[in-house]
Structures are given as structure tokens and as C-alpha cells.
TORKOL-4160 file (C-alpha; in steps of 0.2 Angstrom, whole numbers, padded with zeros to 4 digits, m for minus):
382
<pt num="1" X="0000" Y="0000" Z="0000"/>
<pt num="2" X="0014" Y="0012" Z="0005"/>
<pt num="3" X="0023" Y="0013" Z="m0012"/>
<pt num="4" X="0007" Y="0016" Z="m0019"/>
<pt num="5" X="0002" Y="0029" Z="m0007"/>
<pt num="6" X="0019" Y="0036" Z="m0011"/>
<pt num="7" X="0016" Y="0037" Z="m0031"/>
<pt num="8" X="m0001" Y="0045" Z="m0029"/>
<pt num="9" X="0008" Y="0062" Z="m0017"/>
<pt num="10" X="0024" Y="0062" Z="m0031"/>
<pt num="11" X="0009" Y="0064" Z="m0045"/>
<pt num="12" X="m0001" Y="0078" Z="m0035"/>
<pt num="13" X="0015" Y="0085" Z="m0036"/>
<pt num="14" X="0019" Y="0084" Z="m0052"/>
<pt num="15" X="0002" Y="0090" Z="m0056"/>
<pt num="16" X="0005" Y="0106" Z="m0045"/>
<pt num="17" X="0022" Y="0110" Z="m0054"/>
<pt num="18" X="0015" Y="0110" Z="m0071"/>
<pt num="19" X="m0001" Y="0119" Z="m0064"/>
<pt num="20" X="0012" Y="0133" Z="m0060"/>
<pt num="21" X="0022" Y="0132" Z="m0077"/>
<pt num="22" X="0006" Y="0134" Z="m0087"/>
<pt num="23" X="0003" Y="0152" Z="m0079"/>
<pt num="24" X="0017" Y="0158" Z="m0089"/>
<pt num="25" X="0013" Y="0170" Z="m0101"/>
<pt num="26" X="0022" Y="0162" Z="m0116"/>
<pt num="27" X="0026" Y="0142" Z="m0117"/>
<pt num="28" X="0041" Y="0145" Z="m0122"/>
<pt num="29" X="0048" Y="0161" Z="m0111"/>
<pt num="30" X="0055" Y="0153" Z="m0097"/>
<pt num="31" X="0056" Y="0136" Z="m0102"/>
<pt num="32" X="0073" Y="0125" Z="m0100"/>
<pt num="33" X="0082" Y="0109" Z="m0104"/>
<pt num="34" X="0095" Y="0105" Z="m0091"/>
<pt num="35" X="0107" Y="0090" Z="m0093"/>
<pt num="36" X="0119" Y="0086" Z="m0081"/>
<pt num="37" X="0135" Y="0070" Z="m0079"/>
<pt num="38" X="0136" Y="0067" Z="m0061"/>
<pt num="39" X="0151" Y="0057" Z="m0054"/>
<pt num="40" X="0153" Y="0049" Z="m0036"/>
<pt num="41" X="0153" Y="0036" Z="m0024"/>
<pt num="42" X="0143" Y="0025" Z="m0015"/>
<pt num="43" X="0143" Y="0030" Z="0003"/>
<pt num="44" X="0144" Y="0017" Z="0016"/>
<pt num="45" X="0133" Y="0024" Z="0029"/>
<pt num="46" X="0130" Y="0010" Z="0042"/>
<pt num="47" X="0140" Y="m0007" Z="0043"/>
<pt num="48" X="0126" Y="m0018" Z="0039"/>
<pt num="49" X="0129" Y="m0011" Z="0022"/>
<pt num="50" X="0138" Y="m0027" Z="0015"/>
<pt num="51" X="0136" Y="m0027" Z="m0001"/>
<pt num="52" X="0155" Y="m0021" Z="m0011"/>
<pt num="53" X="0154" Y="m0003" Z="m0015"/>
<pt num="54" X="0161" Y="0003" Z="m0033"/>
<pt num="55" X="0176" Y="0013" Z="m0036"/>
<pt num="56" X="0166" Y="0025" Z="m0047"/>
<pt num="57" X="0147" Y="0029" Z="m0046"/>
<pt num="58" X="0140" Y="0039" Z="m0064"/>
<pt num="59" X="0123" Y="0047" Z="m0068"/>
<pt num="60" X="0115" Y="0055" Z="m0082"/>
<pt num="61" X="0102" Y="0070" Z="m0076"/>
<pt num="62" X="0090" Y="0079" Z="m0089"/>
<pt num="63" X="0077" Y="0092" Z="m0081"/>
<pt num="64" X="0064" Y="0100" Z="m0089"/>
<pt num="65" X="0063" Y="0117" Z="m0081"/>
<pt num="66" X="0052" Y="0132" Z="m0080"/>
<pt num="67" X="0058" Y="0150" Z="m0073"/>
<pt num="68" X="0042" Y="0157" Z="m0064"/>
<pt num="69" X="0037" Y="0174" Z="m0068"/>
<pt num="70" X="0027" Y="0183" Z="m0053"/>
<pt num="71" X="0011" Y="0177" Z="m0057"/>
<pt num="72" X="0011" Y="0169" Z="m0038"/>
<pt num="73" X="0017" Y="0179" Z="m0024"/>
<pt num="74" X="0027" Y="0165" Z="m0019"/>
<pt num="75" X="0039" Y="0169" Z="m0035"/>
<pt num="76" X="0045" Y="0184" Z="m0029"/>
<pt num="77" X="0046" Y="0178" Z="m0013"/>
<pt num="78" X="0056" Y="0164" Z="m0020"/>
<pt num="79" X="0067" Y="0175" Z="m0028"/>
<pt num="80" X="0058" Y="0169" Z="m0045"/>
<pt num="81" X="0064" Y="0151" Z="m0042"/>
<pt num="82" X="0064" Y="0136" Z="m0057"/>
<pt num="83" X="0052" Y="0119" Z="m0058"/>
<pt num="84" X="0054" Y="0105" Z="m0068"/>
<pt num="85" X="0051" Y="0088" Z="m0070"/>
<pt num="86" X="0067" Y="0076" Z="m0071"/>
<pt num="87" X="0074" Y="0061" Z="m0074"/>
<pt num="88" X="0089" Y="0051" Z="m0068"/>
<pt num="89" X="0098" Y="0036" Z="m0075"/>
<pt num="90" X="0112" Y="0029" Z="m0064"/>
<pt num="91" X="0127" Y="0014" Z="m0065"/>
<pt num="92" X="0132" Y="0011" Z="m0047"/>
<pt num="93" X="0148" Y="0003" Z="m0055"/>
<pt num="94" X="0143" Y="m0016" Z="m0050"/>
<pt num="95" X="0127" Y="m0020" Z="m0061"/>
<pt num="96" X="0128" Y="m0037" Z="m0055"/>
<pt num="97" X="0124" Y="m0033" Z="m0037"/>
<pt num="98" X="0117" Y="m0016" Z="m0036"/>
<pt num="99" X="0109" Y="m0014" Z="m0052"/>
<pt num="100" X="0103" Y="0001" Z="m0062"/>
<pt num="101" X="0091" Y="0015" Z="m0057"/>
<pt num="102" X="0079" Y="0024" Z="m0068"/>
<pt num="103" X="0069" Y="0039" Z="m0059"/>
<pt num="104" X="0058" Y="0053" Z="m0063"/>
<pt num="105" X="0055" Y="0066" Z="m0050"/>
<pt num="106" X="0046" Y="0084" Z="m0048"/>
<pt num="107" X="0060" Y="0097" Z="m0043"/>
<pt num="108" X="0061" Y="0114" Z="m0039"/>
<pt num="109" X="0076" Y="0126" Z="m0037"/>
<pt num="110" X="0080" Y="0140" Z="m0027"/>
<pt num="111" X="0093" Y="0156" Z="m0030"/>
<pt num="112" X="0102" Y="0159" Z="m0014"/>
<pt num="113" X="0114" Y="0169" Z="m0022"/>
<pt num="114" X="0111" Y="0179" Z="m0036"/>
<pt num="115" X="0122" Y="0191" Z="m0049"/>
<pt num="116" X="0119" Y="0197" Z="m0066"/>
<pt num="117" X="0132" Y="0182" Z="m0076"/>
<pt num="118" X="0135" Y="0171" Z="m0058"/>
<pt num="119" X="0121" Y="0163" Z="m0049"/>
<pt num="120" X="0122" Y="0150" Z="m0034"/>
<pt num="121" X="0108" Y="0138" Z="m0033"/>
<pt num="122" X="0100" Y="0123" Z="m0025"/>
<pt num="123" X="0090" Y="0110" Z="m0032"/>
<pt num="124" X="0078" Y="0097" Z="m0022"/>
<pt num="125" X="0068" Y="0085" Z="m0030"/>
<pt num="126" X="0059" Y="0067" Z="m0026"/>
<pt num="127" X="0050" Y="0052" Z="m0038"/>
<pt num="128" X="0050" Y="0037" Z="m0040"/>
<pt num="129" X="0065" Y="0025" Z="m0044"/>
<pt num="130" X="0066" Y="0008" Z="m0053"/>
<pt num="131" X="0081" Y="m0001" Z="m0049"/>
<pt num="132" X="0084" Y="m0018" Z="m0059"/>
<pt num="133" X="0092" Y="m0027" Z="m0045"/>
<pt num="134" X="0087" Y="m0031" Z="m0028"/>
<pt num="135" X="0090" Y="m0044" Z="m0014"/>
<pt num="136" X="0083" Y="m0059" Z="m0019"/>
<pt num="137" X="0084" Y="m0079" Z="m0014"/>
<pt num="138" X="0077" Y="m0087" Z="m0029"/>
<pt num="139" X="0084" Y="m0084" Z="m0047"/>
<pt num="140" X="0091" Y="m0074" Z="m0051"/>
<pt num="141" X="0099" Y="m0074" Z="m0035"/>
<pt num="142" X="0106" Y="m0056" Z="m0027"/>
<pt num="143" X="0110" Y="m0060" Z="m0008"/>
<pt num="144" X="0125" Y="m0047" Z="m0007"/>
<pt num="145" X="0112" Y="m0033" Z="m0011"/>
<pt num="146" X="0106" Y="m0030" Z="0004"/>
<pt num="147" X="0103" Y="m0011" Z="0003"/>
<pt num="148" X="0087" Y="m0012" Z="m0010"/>
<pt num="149" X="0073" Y="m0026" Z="m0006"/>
<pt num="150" X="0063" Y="m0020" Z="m0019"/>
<pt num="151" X="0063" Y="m0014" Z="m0038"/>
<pt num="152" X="0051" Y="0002" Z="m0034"/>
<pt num="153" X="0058" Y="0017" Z="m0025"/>
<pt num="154" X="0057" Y="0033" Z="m0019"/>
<pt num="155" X="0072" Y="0043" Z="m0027"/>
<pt num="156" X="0078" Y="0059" Z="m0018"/>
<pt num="157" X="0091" Y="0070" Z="m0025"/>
<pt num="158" X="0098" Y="0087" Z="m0019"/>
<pt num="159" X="0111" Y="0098" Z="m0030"/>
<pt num="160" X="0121" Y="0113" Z="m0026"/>
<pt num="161" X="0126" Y="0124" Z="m0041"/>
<pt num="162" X="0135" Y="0136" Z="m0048"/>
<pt num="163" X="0128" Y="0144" Z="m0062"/>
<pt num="164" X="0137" Y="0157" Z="m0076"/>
<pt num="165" X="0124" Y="0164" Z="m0089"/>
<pt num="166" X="0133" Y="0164" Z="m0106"/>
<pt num="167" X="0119" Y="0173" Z="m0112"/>
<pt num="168" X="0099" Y="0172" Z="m0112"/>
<pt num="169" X="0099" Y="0157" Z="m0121"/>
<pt num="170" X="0116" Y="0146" Z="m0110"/>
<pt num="171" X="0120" Y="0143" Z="m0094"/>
<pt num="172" X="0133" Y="0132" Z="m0089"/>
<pt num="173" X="0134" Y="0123" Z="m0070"/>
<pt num="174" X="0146" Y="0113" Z="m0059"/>
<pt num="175" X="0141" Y="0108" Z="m0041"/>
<pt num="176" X="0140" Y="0094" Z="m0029"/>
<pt num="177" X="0123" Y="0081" Z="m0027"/>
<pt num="178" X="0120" Y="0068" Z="m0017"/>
<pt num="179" X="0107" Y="0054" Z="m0022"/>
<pt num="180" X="0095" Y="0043" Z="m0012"/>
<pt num="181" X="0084" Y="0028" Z="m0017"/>
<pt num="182" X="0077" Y="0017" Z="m0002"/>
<pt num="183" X="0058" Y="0009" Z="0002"/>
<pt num="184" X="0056" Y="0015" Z="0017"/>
<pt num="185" X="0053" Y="m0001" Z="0025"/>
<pt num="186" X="0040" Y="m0006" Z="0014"/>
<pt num="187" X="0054" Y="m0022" Z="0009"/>
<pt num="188" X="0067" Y="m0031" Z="0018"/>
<pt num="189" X="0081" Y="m0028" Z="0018"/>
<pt num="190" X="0080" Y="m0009" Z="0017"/>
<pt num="191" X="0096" Y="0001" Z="0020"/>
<pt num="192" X="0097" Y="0012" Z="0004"/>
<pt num="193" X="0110" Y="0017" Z="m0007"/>
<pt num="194" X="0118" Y="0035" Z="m0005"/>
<pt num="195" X="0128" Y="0042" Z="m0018"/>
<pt num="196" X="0137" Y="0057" Z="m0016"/>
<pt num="197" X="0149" Y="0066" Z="m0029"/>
<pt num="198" X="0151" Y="0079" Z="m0041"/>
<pt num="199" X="0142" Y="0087" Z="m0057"/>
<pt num="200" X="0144" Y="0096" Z="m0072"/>
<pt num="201" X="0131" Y="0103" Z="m0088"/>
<pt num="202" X="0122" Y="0115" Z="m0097"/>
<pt num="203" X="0107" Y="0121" Z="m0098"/>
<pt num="204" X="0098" Y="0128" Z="m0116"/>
<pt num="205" X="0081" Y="0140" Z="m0115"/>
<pt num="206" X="0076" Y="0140" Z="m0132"/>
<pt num="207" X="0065" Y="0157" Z="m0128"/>
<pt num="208" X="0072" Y="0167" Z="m0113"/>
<pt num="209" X="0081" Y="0164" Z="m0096"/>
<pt num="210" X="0070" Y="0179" Z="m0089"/>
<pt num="211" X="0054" Y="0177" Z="m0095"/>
<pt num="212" X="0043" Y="0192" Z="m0092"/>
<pt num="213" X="0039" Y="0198" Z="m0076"/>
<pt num="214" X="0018" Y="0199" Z="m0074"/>
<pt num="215" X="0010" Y="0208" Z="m0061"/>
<pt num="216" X="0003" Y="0198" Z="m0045"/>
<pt num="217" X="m0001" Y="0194" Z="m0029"/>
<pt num="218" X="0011" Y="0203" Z="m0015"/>
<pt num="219" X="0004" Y="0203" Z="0000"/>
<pt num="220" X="0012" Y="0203" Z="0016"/>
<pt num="221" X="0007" Y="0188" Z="0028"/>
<pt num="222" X="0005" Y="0189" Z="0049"/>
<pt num="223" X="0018" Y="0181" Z="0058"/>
<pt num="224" X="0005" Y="0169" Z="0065"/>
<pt num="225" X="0006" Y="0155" Z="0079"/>
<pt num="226" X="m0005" Y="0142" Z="0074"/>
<pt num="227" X="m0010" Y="0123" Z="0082"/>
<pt num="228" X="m0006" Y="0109" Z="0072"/>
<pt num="229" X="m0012" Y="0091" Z="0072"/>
<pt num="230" X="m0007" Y="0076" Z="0059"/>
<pt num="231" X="m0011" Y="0059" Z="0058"/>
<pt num="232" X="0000" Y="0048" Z="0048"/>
<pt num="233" X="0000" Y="0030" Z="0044"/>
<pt num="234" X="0013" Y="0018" Z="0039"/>
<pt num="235" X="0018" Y="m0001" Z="0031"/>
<pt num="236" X="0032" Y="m0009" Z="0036"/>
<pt num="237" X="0037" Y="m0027" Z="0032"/>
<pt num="238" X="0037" Y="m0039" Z="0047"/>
<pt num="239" X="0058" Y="m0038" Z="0050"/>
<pt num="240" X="0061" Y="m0049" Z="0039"/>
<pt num="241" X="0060" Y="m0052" Z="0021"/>
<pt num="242" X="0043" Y="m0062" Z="0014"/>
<pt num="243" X="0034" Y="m0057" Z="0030"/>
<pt num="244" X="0019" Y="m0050" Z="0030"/>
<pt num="245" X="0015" Y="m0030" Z="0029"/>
<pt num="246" X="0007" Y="m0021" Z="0043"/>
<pt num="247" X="0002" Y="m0003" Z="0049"/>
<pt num="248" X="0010" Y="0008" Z="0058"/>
<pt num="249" X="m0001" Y="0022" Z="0067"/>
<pt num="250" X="0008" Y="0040" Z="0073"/>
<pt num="251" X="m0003" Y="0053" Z="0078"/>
<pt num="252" X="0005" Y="0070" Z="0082"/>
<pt num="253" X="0003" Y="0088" Z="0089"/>
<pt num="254" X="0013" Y="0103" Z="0088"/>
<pt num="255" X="0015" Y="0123" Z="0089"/>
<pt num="256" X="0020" Y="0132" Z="0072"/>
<pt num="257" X="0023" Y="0150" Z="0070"/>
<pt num="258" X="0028" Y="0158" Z="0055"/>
<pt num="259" X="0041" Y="0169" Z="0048"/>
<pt num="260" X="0045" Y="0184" Z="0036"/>
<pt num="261" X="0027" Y="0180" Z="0028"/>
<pt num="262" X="0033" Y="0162" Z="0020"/>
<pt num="263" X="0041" Y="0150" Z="0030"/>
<pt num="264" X="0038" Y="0142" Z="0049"/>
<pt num="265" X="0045" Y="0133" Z="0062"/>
<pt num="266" X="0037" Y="0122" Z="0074"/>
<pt num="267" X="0040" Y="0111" Z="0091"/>
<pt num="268" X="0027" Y="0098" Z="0098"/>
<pt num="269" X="0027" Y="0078" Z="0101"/>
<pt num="270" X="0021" Y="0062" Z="0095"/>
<pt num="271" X="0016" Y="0045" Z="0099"/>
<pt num="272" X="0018" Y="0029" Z="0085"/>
<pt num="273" X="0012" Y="0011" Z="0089"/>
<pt num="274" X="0019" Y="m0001" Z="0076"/>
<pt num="275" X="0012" Y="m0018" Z="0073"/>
<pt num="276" X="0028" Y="m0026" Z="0064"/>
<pt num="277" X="0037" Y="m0025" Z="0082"/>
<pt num="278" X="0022" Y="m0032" Z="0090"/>
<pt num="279" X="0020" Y="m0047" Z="0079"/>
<pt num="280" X="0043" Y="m0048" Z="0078"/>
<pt num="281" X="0040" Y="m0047" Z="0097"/>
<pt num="282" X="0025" Y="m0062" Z="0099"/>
<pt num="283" X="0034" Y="m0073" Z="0083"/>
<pt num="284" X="0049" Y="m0073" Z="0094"/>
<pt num="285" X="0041" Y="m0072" Z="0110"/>
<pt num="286" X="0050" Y="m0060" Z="0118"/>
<pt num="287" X="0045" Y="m0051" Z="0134"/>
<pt num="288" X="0029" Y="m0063" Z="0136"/>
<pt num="289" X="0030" Y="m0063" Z="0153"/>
<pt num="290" X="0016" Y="m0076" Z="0163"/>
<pt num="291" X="0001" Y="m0065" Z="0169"/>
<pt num="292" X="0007" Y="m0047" Z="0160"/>
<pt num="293" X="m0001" Y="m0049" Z="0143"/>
<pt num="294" X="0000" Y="m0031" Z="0139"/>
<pt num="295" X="0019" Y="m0031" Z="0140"/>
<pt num="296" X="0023" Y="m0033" Z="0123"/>
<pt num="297" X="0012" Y="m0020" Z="0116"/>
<pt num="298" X="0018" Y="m0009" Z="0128"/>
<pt num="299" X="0037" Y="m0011" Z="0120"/>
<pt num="300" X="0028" Y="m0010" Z="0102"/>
<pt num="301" X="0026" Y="0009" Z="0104"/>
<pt num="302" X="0038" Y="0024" Z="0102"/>
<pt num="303" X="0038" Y="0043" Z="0102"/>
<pt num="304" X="0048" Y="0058" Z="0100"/>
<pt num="305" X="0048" Y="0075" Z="0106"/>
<pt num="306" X="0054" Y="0085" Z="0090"/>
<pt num="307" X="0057" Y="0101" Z="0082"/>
<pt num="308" X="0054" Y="0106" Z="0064"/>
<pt num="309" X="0057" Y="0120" Z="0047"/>
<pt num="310" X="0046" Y="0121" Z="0034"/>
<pt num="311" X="0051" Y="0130" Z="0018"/>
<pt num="312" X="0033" Y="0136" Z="0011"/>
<pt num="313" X="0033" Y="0137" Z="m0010"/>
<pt num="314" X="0015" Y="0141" Z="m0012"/>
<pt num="315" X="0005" Y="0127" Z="m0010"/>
<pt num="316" X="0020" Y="0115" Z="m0004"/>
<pt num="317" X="0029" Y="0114" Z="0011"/>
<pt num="318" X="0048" Y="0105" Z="0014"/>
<pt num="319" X="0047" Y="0101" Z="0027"/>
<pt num="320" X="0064" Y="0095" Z="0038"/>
<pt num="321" X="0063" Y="0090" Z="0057"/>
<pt num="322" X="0073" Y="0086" Z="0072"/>
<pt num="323" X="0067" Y="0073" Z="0086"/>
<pt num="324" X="0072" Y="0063" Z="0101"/>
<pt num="325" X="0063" Y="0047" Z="0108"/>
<pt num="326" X="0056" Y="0050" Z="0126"/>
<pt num="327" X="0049" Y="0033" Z="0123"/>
<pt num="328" X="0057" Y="0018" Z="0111"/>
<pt num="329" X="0050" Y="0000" Z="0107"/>
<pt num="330" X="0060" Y="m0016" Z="0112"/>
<pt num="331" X="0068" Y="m0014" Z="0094"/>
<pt num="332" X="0079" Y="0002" Z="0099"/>
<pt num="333" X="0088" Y="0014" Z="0089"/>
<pt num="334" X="0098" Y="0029" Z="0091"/>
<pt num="335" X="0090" Y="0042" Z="0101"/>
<pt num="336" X="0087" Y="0054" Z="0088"/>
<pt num="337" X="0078" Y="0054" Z="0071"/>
<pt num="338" X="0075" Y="0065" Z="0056"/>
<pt num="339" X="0061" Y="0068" Z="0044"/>
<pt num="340" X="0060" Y="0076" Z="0028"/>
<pt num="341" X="0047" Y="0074" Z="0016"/>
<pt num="342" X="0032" Y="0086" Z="0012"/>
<pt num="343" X="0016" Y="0094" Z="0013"/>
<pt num="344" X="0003" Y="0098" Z="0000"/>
<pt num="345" X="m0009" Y="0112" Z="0006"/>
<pt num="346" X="m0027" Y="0109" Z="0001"/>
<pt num="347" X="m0032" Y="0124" Z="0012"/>
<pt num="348" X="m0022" Y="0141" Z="0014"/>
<pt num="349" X="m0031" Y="0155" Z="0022"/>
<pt num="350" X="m0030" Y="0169" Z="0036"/>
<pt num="351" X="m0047" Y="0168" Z="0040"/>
<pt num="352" X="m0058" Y="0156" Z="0048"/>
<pt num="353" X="m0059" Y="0144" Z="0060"/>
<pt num="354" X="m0045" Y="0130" Z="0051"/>
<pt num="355" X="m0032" Y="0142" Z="0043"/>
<pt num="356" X="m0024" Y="0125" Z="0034"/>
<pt num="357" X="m0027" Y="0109" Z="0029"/>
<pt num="358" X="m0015" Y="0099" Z="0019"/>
<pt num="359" X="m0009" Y="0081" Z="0015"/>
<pt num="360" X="0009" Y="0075" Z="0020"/>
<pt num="361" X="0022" Y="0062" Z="0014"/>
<pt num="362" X="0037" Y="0060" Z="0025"/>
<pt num="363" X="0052" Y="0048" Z="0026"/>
<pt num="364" X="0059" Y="0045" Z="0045"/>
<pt num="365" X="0078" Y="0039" Z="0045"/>
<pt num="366" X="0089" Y="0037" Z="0060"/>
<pt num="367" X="0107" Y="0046" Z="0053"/>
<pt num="368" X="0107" Y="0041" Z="0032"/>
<pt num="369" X="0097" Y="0021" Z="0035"/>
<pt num="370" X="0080" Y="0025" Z="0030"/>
<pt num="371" X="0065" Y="0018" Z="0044"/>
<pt num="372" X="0050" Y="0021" Z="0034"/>
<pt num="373" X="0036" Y="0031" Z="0024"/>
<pt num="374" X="0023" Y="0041" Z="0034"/>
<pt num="375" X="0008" Y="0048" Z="0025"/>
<pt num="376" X="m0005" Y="0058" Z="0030"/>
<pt num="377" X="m0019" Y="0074" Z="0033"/>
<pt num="378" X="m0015" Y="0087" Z="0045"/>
<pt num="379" X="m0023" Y="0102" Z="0049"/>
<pt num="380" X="m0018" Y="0121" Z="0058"/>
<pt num="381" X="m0030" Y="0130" Z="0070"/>
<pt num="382" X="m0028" Y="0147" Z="0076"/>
């Protein structure tokens, strides 16, 4: 159900990027090819990452982009920032364990410093991922890949560039990226492949780099506290591989308030019960004690007092967040986790009694292993 849940949020999102595009005032003011040769390595980021690591990782990048143009407040907020649509094919360097990965993902990217023939940029994107190998027993057998458990998976990819602006028409840019495909523990095994490295391409507009600038929205937001609500649900395979798939349920609550009209931070808590460490826990009967049969649901249960940013680009927010366990399941981990991931506003307003109301897709990771795939509907109240 998970990857599936996952597909649908990346397609809202793609839908919402070329929603915006098509406000431009010409198809072809604006519009960009980008291609890029990225070259790395595959970062071993935990020991149970096994499986031989390649002297030299290489990817081919093409993004379709589009320069917004001021029709949404949120582009000159933005500093009139670029979407696109791209895709990804990468050679880990050992096809014969780690496969290939195709991807496609909805991207947007942000000036942070600009100039009038030097610009500095970053890119963030996530889609989908096909990845031709996988762990796998039976034929073809692959039991030395035990980062990727499944062919389907969410892709994330993050570029920092440096741009110079030949003219209207070419760019060049060089940068550093770092990769990321993983199922959120909707497979076992599931640590992930990271690759970090180096990039370098160009980038054609066939109309104008600076499209023309139309006349919109520009109004200035409160500085609002609101309370926030979200309920989340998430599969995970039973710890081990051909187990079954169960939910996950991690209601939380928290405090936002927002800054300079367009971003917000936030601090609150949560609770998650999972059922795959309840059923790891009663397969292997561990803690069962004689008389105290609420013991093992008791160590199926975490949560995690946590602190968060959320990067506002109309009707998406990033969303990256910070928290520490005040409570962990007998399957323990480190005492800290990290989310990123997203949230798609289905309601944004000043007035009324519920001032948002969006739906969310975020990935939980404990350091760079991946834990699993939350997805959502939350809510803000003044």
C-alpha cells in the first residue's frame, strides 16, 4: 500500500508544478532543458551495508525546467525560483549486485545567491526509482544486495550549483549532489543506497532565461502562531524479508509559527504504535511474561519530542525535522531521528476557524538508514 500511497503524493506533485508552469505568459519564455554527468561514490553509511561498494558511481540528469514569472506571490518571494520535471539514469559501477536506477521526480530550485552572469543555486527533488536489482533468494539470485529489497523506490536527489549565464539562451553549472533511493521499509532488507559526488552541464532555454515579469499577488502575511495536528499511517514489512505488511499508526501535535510571511518553524510531540514490532515481538516471543499480557504491546510503541522547518513554496511545504525518543519499542535505535518529506496544502487562508489543511508524505531515517514512509492529513488551527 505504502509505495502506492507514495506514487499518488509524487503525481499531486507533479500536477501542482505543471499547474504553475502553465501560468506563464508564453510556453516558451521561461522554459529550459538541463542536462547534467554526475560522478561519485557509494557512501557506506552503516556497517550492515555489506554489499562491495564501486570505485566510481556515474549518472546522467536531464530536467525539464520552467523560470516562474510573478504570477504567484510566492515567486518573488522565492526570488523567482525554477520547476521541472526530471529524470535520472544511474550505474552504481557493479550491475551485478546493485543494479541500475531509472527515476523521474518533480523538482524545484531555489537562487540563494544571485548576480547578473553568476548565480548560486540549490536544487531538491523526489519520484519514483526503478532499480533492476534487488535482494533476492530465488533466481536470479542477489543476496550481497542487501541495501534495495525492492525494484520500486522513492528517489531523492539534492544539487548545489554554480551557475554562469553565457547569455539568455546558455548557462553552464558545476556543483555537488547527493542521491538517495530506499523503500522506506515497505521491503526487507532496506538500508538504501547514497551516492554522493560531483556534477557538471548546461542548460539551453530555447525562448528566454527571464521570462517576463507579470503583475501579482504581493501581499504581506501575519507572523501567526497556529496549532497543528497530523495523523500519519505507515507499512512496514514484518523484519524480515517475505513477512507480511502491517500498519503503523503516529498521531502527532505541535505549535507552528511563522516567519517573514513564508516559512515556519514548529516544536510539539508524537506517539507511534507499530504492529511489525508487535508481531517480531509475539513470533519470537520475547518479553511474554506469565500473567502481564499487555507487556509486549507496551514495548511495540515509540515517540519523539521533535522540532521542525518548513520552507513554504506556495502550496508546498519541505518540510525537515529534528526529534528525540522519550519513549522507544524493544527494537531500539539511536536516540534521535530525522524527517523530511512534504506537505501539499489543500487549504491556505488567514481567515476562519481552520487556517490550513494539507496532506503529507514524509520519510523517518535514523542518521542516512531510511526507517519508513509516513503519510497523511493534517490540519492548523488558530
Amino acid at each position: 500500500m505504502a509505495p502506492y500511497l507514495l506514487r499518488s503524493f509524487i503525481c499531486a506533485i507533479g500536477l501542482l508544478s505543471f499547474s504553475s508552469a502553465s501560468a506563464q505568459e508564453k510556453p516558451e519564455s521561461g522554459f529550459g532543458i538541463e542536462t547534467n554527468i554526475l560522478a561519485g561514490k557509494v557512501v557506506k553509511h552503516t556497517v550492515k551495508f555489506t554489499a562491495p561498494i564501486p570505485a566510481l558511481s556515474m549518472a546522467f540528469d536531464a530536467n525539464f525546467v520552467w523560470k516562474t514569472n510573478g504570477t504567484r506571490s510566492w515567486h518573488k518571494w522565492r526570488k523567482y525560483p525554477q520547476i521541472g520535471i526530471g529524470m535520472t539514469f544511474t550505474d552504481y559501477g557493479n550491475a551485478d549486485v546493485l543494479g541500475y536506477c531509472m527515476a523521474v521526480y518533480p523538482n524545484i530550485q531555489i537562487p540563494i545567491i544571485q548576480g547578473e552572469k553568476l548565480e548560486f543555486t540549490a536544487r531538491i527533488g523526489d519520484g519514483v526509482g526503478y532499480v533492476t536489482k534487488k535482494f533476492q533468494r530465488t533466481s536470479p539470485v542477489d543476496t550481497l544486495n542487501n541495501a534495495i529489497g525492492s525494484h520500486i523506490n522513492d528517489f531523492a536527489i539534492f544539487l548545489l550549483d554554480l551557475r554562469y549565464h553565457f547569455n539568455k539562451h546558455w548557462h553552464i553549472q558545476a556543483g555537488l549532489n547527493l542521491t538517495h533511493i530506499s523503500n522506506a521499509g515497505t521491503a526487507q532488507p532496506n538500508l538504501g543506497v547514497n551516492m554522493v559526488g560531483g556534477h557538471f552541464g548546461t542548460t539551453y532555454y530555447p525562448g528566454s532565461y527571464r521570462p517576463v515579469c507579470l503583475p501579482g499577488e504581493d501581499c504581506k502575511l501575519k507572523r501567526r502562531w497556529l496549532l497543528q495536528g497530523r495523523m500519519d499511517i505507515a507499512y512496514k514489512q514484518a523484519r524480515s524479508a517475505n513477512a507480511p505488511f502491517l500498519p503503523s499508526y503516529m498521531p502527532s501535535a505541535y505549535i507552528s509559527k511563522r516567519y517573514n510571511g513564508k516559512n515556519k518553524v514548529y516544536l510539539g510531540g508524537d506517539y507511534a504504535f507499530h504492529n511489525d514490532v508487535l508481531a517480531f515481538m509475539r513470533y519470537y516471543d520475547v518479553d511474554n511474561w506469565p500473567g502481564d499480557h499487555g507487556r509486549q504491546r507496551r514495548e511495540s510503541w515509540d515517540g519523539t519530542i521533535f522540532a521542525g522547518h518548513e520552507f513554504i513554496v506556495g502550496r508546498l511545504g519541505i518540510v525537515t525535522q529534528l526529534g528525540f525518543y522519550y519513549h522507544q519499542t524493544y527494537l531500539k535505535y539511536d536516540i534521535y531521528n530525522e524527517k523530511i518529506g512534504g506537505h501539499l496544502y489543500l487549504i491556505q487562508r488567514e481567515k476562519g476557524p481552520i487556517k490550513e489543511l494539507f496532506v503529507s508524505a514524509l520519510l523517518l531515517a535514523h542518521g542516512f538508514a531510511a526507517e519508513r514512509a509516513e503519510f497523511g492529513l493534517g490540519f492548523g488551527l488558530l
